[in-house]
N, C-alpha and C positions, 0 to 999 in steps of 0.2 A: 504494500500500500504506500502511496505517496502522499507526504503533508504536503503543502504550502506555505510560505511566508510573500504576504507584499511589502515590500519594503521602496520608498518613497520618501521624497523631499516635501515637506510640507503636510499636508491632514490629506491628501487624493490617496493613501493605501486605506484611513480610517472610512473616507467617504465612499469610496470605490465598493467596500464591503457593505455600510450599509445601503447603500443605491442594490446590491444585489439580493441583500435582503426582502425588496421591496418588491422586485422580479419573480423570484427564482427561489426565498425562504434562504433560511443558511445552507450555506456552503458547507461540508464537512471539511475538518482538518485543517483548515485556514485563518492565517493569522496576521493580523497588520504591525509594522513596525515603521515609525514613522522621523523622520528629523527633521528637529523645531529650530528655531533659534534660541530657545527656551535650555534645553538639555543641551545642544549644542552635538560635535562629533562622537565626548565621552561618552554622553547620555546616552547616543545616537548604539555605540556601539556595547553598552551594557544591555542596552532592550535589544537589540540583536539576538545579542550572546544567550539571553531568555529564552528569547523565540524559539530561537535555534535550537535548543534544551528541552521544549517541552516539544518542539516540530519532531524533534528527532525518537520522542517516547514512544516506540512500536514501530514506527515506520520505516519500510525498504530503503526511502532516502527521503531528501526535501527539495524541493524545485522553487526558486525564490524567483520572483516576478518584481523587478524592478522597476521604475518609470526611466530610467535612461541611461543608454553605455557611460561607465568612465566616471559616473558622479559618485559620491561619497557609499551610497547603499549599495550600489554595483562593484566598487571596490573592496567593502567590505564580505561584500557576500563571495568574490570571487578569492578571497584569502581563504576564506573554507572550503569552498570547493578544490581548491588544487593544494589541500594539507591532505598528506600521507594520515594526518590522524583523526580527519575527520571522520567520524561514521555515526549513523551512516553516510552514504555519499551525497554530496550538495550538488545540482544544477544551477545553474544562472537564466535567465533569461531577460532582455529588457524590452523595452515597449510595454508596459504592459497596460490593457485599455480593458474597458466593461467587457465585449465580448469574451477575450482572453479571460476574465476572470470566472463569467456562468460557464469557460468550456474544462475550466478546473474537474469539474465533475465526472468530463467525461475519462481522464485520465489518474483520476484517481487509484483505480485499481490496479495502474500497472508496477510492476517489482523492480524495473531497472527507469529511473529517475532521467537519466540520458535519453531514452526511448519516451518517455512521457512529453521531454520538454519540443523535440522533435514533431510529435503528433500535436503537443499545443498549439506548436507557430503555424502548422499544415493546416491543424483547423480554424484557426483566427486570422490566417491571411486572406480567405475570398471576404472576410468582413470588413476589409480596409477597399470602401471605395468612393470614387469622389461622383457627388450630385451633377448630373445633365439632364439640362433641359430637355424632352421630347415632345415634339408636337407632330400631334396627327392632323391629316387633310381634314378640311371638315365636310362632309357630304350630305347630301338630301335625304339620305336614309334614317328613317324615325329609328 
């Protein structure tokens, strides 16, 4: 089984969760970790370290959904993932947007967290598209 962590700059992992509450009911195994300027990086990285502790209670691994490459929560998430002593084993991923987050569910079940995060981005990319206008002819047919 795979937990979740979103981790995010500002309150978008706390909103993100409950926007999907609103949708979709909770999500199992999923959990927000967020950085303020309140806590700052320390903070940033003791609620991590949490996270990551109760993420990792039973589960295959933990696939952490980021909002962006190279920021602070992507950097810290990717120091777990590539320690020899993480276990279980950490995924990264960023972008992470509302659909990405209801498709959590559908990859929950699987055992290797590499293979989850994989099938995440396969099923959340036909959801990134951008608005055109169509117009139909208009004709005399009622």
């Amino acid at each position: 089984m795979i937990h979740f962590i979103v981790a995010t700059h500002g309150p978008l992992a706390t909103a993100l969760l409950e926007s999907s509450r609103m949708v979709y009911g909770t999500l199992p195994n999923v959990r927000a970790v967020t950085l303020s300027e309140e806590a700052g990086i320390d903070g940033f990285k003791a609620d991590f370290s949490r996270a990551l502790a109760d993420a990792s209670d039973g589960a295959d691994g933990v696939l952490v959904l980021c909002d962006m490459q190279s920021g602070t929560p992507w950097n810290l998430a990717c120091q777990f993932a590539f320690s020899p002593r993480t276990a279980p084993p950490v995924a990264v991923v960023a972008g992470v947007n509302f659909p990405m987050l209801l498709q959590t569910d559908e990859v929950g079940d699987f055992s290797d967290v590499n293979a989850a995060a994989r099938q995440l981005i396969e099923l959340t990319h036909p959801t990134l598209i951008q608005a055109v206008l169509t117009v139909f002819p208009e004709t005399d047919d009622f």
